[in-house]
N, C-alpha and C positions, 0 to 999 in steps of 0.2 A: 318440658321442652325448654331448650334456651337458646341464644342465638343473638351474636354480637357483631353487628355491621358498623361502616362508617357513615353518617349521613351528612351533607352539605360540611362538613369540614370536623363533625361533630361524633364522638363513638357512643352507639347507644346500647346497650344490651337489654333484650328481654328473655323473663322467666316466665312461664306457664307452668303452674305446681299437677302436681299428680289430681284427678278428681277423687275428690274421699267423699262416703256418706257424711250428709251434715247429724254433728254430735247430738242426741235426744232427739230429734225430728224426724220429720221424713224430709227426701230429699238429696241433693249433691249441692258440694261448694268447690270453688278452686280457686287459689290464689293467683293474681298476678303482679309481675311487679317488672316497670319498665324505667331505666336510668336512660338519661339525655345529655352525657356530660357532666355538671354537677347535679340536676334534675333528678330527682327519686319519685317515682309516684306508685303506690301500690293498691290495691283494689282486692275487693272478694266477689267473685261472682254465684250467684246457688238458684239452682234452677231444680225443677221436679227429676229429671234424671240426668245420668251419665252423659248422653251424648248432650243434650240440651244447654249443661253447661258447657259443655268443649266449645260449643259455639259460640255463647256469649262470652267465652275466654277470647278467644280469635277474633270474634268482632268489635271486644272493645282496644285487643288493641293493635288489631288493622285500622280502625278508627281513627286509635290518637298519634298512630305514626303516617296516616294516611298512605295505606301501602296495601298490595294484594295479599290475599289469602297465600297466594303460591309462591311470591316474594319473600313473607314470612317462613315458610315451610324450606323454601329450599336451602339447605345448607346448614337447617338448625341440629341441635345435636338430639339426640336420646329418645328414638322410637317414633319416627317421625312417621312411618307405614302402619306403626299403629294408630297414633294419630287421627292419619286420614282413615284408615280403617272401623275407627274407634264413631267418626263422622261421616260414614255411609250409610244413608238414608237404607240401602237396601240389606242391612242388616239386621 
């Protein structure tokens, strides 16, 4: 997923990588990486399954843009219904 707004004067873009099993483990990882203008910060997040980490992808960086779940989602590019689909609880 990725998704590039303007913020207080400021262009940020973030990336949410695909979830892949983590290599020789059990497990899921997924990257993320948020720019802030010249700011680069990039993170791994890995949790015991699939959707588990989608969330901790989303919540770290709802966090550090301080912004809604659906703020982030709307407008982003590449499979955003799967996404949300990907993180329904009643699946």
């Amino acid at each position: 997923m990725t998704k590039e707004f303007d913020r207080d004067g400021v262009r940020v873009s973030v990336f949410i990588g695909r979830p892949a099993p983590f290599p020789g483990r059990a497990g899921w990882r997924c990257r993320v990486r948020v720019e802030r203008g010249t700011r680069l910060e990039q993170s791994q997040v890995v949790a015991p399954t699939e959707r588990e980490v989608l969330r901790l992808a989303l919540d770290l960086v709802t966090g550090r843009l301080e912004i809604t779940e659906a703020e982030l989602l709307d407008g982003a590019a590449a499979r955003t219904e799967e996404l949300r689909a990907a993180l329904d609880p009643d699946r």
